[in-house]
N, C-alpha and C positions, 0 to 999 in steps of 0.2 A: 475754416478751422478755428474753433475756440482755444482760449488760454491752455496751453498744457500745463498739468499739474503735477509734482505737490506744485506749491507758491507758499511763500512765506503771508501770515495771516492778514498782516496790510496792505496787499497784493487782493484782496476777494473786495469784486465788487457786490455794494449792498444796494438791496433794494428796500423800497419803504411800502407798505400799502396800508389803505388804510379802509376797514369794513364795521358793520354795523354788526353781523354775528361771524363767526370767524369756528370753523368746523372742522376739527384733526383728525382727520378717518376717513376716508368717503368707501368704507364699506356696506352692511347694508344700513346699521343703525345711522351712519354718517347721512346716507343717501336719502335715508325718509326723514332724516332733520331736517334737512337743504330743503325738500320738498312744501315739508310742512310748514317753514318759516315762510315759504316767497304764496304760498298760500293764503297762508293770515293775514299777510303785507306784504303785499308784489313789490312796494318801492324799495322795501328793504336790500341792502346790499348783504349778499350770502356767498360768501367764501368758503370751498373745500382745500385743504390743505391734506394731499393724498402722499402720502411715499411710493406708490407704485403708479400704474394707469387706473384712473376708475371703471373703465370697463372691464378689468378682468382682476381688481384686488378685492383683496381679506379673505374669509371662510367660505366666498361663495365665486368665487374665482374662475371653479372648475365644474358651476353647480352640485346641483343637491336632486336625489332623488323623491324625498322626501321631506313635507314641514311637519315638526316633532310635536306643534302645540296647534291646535284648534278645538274652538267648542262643537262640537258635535250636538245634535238634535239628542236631547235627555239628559246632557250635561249642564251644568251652570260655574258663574264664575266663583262660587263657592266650592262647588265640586272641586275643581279644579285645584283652588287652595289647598283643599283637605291631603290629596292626590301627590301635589308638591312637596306640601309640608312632612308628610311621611315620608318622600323619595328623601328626604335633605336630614331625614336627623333629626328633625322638630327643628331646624335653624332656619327659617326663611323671613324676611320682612313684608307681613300680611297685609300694611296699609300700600307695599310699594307693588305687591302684587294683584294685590285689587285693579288697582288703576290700571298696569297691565292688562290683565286679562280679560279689562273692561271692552279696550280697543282692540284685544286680536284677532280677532277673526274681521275686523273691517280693515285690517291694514293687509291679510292674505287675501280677503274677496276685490281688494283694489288694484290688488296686485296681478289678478288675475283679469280684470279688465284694461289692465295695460297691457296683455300677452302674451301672459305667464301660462302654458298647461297645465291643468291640472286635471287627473283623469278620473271619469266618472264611475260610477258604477249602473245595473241594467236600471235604475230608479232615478236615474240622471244625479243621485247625490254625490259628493264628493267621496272618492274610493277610499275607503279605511284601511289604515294598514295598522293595528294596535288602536288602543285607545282613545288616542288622543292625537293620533300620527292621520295624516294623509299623504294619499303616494301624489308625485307631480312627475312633468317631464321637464325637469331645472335647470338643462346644460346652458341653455343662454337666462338664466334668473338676475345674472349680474348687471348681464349687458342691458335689459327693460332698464333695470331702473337708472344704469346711468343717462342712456335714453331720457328718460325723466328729467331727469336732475338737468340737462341741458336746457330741454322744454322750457322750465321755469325759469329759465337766465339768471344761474347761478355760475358763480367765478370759480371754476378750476382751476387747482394750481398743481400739476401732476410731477412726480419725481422728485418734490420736496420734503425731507426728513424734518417731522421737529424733533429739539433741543430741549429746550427750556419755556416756560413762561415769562410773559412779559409782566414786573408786576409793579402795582402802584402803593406801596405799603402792603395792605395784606390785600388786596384788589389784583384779579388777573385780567389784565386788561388788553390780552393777543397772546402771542407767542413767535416763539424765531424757529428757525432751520435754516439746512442748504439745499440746493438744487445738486440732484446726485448727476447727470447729467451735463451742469454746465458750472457747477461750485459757487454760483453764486448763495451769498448770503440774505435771507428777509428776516427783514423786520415788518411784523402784520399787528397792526392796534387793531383792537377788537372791542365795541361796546359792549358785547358778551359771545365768552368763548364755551365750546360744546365740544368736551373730547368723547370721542369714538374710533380709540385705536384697535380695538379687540384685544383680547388677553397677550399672556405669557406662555409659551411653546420655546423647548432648546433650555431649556434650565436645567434639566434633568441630561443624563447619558442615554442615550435610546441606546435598547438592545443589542441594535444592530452594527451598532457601531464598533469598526474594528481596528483603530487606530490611524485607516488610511481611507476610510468611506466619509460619507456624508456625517457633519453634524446634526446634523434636521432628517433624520428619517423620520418624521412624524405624521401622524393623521392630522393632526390641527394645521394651519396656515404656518409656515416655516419665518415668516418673515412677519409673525407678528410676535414680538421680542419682549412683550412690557414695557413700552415706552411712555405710554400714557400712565401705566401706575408709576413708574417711576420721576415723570416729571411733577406728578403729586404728589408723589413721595416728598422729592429735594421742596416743594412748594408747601409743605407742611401741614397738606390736605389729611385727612382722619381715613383709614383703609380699615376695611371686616372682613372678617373669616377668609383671610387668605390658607389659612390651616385647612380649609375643609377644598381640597385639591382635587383635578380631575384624572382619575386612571380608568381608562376602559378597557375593555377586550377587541383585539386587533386579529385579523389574518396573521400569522405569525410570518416574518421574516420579510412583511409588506407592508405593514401598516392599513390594511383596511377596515371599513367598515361592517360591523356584524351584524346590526340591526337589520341591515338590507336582507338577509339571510335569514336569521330567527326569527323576528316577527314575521316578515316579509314573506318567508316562504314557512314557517312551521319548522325550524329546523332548529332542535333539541341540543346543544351543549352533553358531548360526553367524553368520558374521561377514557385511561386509556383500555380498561374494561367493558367499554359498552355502555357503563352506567349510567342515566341518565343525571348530570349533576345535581340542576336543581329539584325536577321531579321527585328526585328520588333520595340523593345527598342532602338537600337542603330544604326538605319539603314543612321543615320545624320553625325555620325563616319565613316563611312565603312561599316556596319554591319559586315557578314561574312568575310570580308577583310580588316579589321579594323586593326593597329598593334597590337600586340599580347600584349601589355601593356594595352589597351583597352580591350581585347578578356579575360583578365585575372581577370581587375579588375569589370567587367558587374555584376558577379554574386553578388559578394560583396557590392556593390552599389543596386542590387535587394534584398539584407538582409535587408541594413540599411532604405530603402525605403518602411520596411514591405512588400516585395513579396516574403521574402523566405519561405520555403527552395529551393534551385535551384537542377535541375538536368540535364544529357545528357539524352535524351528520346529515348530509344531502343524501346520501343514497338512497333516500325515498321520493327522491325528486323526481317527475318526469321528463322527457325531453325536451318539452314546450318551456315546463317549469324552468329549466336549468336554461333554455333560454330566453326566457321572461328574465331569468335576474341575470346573464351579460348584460342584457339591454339594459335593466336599470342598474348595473352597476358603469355601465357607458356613461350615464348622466352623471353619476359623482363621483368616483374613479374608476376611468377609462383603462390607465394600464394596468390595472388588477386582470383583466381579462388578457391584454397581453401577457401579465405574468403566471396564470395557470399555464396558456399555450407551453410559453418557454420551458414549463416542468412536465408539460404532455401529459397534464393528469386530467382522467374524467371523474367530475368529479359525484357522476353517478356511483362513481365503485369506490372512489376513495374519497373518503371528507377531508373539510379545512380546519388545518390543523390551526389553533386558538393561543395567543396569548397578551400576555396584559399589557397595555404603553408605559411608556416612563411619564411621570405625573405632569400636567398643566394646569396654570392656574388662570379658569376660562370664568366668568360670570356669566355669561348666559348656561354653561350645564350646571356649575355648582355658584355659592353664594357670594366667591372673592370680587373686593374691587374697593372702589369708592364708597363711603358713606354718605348717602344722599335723601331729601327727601321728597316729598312725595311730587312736587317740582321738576326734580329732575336735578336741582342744584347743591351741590356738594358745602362743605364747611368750608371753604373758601370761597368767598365774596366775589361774582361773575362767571362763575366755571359750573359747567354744568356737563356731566355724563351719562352717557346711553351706552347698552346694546354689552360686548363681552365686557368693557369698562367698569363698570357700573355694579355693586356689589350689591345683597339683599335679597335677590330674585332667581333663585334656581332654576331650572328645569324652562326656561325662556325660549330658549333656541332663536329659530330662525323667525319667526313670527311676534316673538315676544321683543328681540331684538329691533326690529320695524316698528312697534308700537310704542317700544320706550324711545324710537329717534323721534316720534310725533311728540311724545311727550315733554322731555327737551326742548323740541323747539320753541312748545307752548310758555315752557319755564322761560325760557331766553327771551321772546318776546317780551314777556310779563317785566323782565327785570328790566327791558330796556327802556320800559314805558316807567318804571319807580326811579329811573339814574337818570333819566333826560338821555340815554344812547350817545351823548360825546364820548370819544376818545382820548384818555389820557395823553399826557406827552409821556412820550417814552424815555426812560433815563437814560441818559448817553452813556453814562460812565458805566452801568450795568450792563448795556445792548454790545459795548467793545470788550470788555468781560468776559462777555459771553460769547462774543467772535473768537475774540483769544485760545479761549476754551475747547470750542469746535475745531477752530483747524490749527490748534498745535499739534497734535499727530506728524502733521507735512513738515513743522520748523523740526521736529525733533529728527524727522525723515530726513532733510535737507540737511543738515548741521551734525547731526551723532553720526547718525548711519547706520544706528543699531540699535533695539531695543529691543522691545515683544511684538509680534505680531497678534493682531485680534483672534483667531485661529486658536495661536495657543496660550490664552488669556480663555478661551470659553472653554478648551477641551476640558481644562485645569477646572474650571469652576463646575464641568457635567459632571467629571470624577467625584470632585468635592463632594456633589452633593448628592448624587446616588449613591454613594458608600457610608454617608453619615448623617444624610438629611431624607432616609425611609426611599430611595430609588427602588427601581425596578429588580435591579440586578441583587439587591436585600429587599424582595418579594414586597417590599413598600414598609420595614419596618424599624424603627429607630426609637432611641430611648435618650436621657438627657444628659449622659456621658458624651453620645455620638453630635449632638445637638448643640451641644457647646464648641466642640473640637470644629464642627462647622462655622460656627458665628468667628470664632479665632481664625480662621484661616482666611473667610471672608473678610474678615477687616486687613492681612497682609494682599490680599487681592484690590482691594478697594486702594490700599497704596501704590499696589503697584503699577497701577492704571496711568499713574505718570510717566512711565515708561513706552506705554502706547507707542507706535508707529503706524504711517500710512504710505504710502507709495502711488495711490490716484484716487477718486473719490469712493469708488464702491468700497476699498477698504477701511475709508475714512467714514462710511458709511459704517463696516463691521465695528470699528472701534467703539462708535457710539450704543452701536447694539449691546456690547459685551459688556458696556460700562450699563446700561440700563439694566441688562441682567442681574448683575452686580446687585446693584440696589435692589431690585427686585426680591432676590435669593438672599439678603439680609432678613428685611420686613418678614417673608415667610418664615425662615427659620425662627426668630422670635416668633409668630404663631403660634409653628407647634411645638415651641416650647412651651408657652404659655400654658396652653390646651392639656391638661395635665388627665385626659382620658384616652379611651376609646368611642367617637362618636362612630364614625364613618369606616370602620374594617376594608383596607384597601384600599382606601384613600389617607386615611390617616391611624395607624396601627402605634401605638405607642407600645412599648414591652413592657415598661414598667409602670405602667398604668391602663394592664388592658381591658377592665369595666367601662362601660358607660357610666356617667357620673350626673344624674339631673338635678341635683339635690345643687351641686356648685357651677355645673358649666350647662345650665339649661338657659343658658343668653348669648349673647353676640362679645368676640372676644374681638378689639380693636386696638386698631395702632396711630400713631400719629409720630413724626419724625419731628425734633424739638429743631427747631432752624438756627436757632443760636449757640446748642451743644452738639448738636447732630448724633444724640441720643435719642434711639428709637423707644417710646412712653407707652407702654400695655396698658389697657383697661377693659371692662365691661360694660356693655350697656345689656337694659332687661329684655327679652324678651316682650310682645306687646301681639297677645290673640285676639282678632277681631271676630273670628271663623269660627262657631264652637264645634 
């Protein structure tokens, strides 16, 4: 039996370790960093610092039936940009996406000589589903590569939450967390450190939530909170277009995926008339090739317009058809097909019924995260991001994700070779600081016996912000009366975080989440404050400014948090087209 907990904070024991690259994520962008480091230099020491198990964490957890990004044979990596750049609004960073899109498809064809199916078609080429999509058979996608990552004798360090950064002045030189499992505390020095936590998911109220369900009914990874923006937030790192946010189109009252469906099978979006939405409603946009911010918010605009309820209409589906996609919805969610059974619908005769998620702020579908360049290394001196982290690169996905952890690693490398790779000494008086920090939750546990629980610290902050920061439940719309009354409540939230309680580590665990969101749900709302248009319809709908505006906001709108006032500082950078 280990320590039971809470403990008062002088009570955890620490550990120290000490690594040559040090890698907060072992998702998949985490997984191809690790890879690519001990590749370039096997002596190198490579550290994953994971919160969950690496064989079964982040977005790919439960696999994927499909990867969203490859070049296909008559595509080029220009194509591609062009492609992006219009799905995003004209916001994407063309030099960060080049380099991308340079390595994606050798980091999917690698991935598929470790194991990975990917299904053919009668010409033996890789099976297209959409443009740019290929279908796969994904359910174990996670488990290859952590397979991988072992191969290369990389240090796993599984069940450990980071905290904060370790920093040497403005140098990040590791980072801390606890062990959710056994509450010990580390302290990891790192010659260079590579975040790869994946986005922000649970900021927003999902739909479905009904005061006594799940906070996380989401399609994105539930358990990926924004801890890595938010630890570069509090580290004073430079964050873009958190504004341009991700809302999709979900099975409604399940959160599934629809692409598996529309592309995948030809299955047409219609409202509650028959009408084909985008064909035929939106056929002035694009219709079917509309960007996907359009494609997203069609349905939602068909509610508010009195034509809902919407749906994707299978009942042209065959029977092989309707089971060709259980199956491939087995590979990336499985209880979806439980949950038709449970409603005994076929759904030869009745379609699925369609609507929109509550927003997440993911870098690999849209452009939030880090400001970084074409390295991989952020405006802080030794930190480098990949993968949903990582801002600039829309439309990445799961492929694009894997090629910017190669690229990372290269950046990591590179710096270790220009700093000599010694390890700072770590400040003490900051590393107990920052103990203190983490597991005061347990003294206030121990000692009050009463405060808030994490629970109702994050319900308080979904309400917040789907009612005044453009939520679902307000069809995604908000103006800068609602906007402000958001930043105001967020900062008695941010106080009251003192309050916190914990009762054993998984809770001590949620405190830290809900404080990350926190932060998180600040930096954004500044955003779309900022953003004084309409770029993105349904991802970012402003009322009182709903043009598009290229004349003033055709560039990259950023933040940086001031570490000495803890004033979050707006600015622009320009725009920069390399692609004509």
């Amino acid at each position: 039996m280990g320590k039971k907990f809470p403990v008062l904070p002088q009570e955890v024991e620490e550990i120290f370790l000490d690594t040559d690259i040090l890698i907060i994520g072992a998702g998949n962008a985490g997984c191809y960093a690790a890879i690519e480091a001990k590749r370039q230099q096997p002596s190198l020491k490579v550290t994953l610092m994971e919160k969950a198990h690496i064989d079964r964490s982040g977005c790919l957890a439960g696999g994927m039936d499909a990867i969203n990004t490859y070049i296909k044979k008559g595509e080029t990596v220009e194509s591609l940009v062009k492609w992006s750049r219009d799905q995003a609004g004209g916001i994407l960073r063309e030099d960060l996406y080049i380099t991308m899109a340079e390595l994606l498809n050798q980091s999917i064809e690698e991935w598929e000589s470790w194991g990975l199916p990917i299904k053919k078609d009668a010409n033996g080429e890789y099976l297209a589903r959409g443009r740019w999509d290929i279908a796969i058979h994904g359910s174990e996608m996670k488990v290859i590569l952590a397979e991988k990552v072992r191969e290369y004798g990389c240090e796993i360090l599984n069940r450990v939450v980071a905290t904060n950064y370790i920093m040497d002045g403005d140098r990040v030189v590791g980072a801390m967390g606890f062990n959710v499992r056994e509450g010990k505390f580390y302290i990891i020095r790192a010659g260079a450190t590579i975040m790869a936590t994946g986005g922000a998911g649970g900021i927003y109220k999902p739909y479905t939530n009904d005061g006594n369900d799940s906070h996380h009914q989401i399609w994105y990874s539930p358990f990926n909170v924004g801890t890595g923006y938010a630890m570069g937030i509090r580290a004073g790192a430079e964050m873009t277009t958190f504004e341009m946010r991700w809302c999709a189109v979900r099975t409604k009252d399940f959160n599934g995926p629809i692409d598996t469906i529309s592309v995948g099978y030809n299955a047409a979006m219609v409202n509650a008339r028959g009408e084909k939405i985008l064909a035929e409603r939106y056929a002035h946009l694009g219709g079917d090739k509309a960007p996907r911010y359009i494609r997203a918010n069609a349905p939602m605009e068909e509610w508010l317009a009195g034509r809902g309820p919407c749906y994707v209409d299978t009942t042209h589906m065959t029977p092989e058809q309707i089971k060709d996609l259980k199956t491939d919805y087995l590979n990336e969610r499985p209880s979806f097909v439980l949950f038709l059974a449970s409603r005994n619908q076929d759904i030869a005769k009745d379609p699925i019924e369609i609507y929109g998620s509550d927003p997440y702020i993911v870098g690999g579908h849209t452009a939030s995260g880090y400001w970084i360049d074409v390295k991989r290394q952020t405006t802080v001196p030794g930190l480098f991001a990949c993968g949903d982290v990582a801002g600039g690169t829309p439309n990445k996905f799961v492929g694009g994700c894997a090629a910017e952890g190669i690229l990372s690693a290269r950046g990591a490398i590179e710096y270790l070779g220009a700093s000599g790779s010694a390890q700072s000494a770590a400040d003490k008086e900051n590393i107990q600081r920052e103990k203190e920090r983490v597991f005061q939750p347990f003294d206030r546990q121990m000692n009050v016996g009463e405060g808030i629980s994490p629970w109702e610290m994050e319900e308080r902050l979904q309400r917040l912000m789907d009612e005044y920061a453009g939520g679902v439940h307000q069809f995604y719309r908000m103006n800068r009366e609602r906007l402000e009354y958001a930043l105001k409540n967020i900062a008695i939230l941010k106080d009251q975080t003192k309050f916190l309680v914990a009762g054993d580590l998984h809770q001590l665990m949620k405190c830290h989440e809900v404080i990350d969101m926190i932060d998180v749900a600040e930096v954004l709302v500044h955003h779309l404050l900022y953003r004084e248009e309409t770029r993105w319809p349904g991802w970012q709908n402003r009322m009182d400014f709903p043009e598009r505006n290229d004349e003033k906001f055709n560039c990259f709108v950023n933040s940086r948090k001031n570490t000495e006032t803890g004033q979050v500082e707006m600015f622009t950078r320009p725009y920069e087209k390399l692609v004509p």
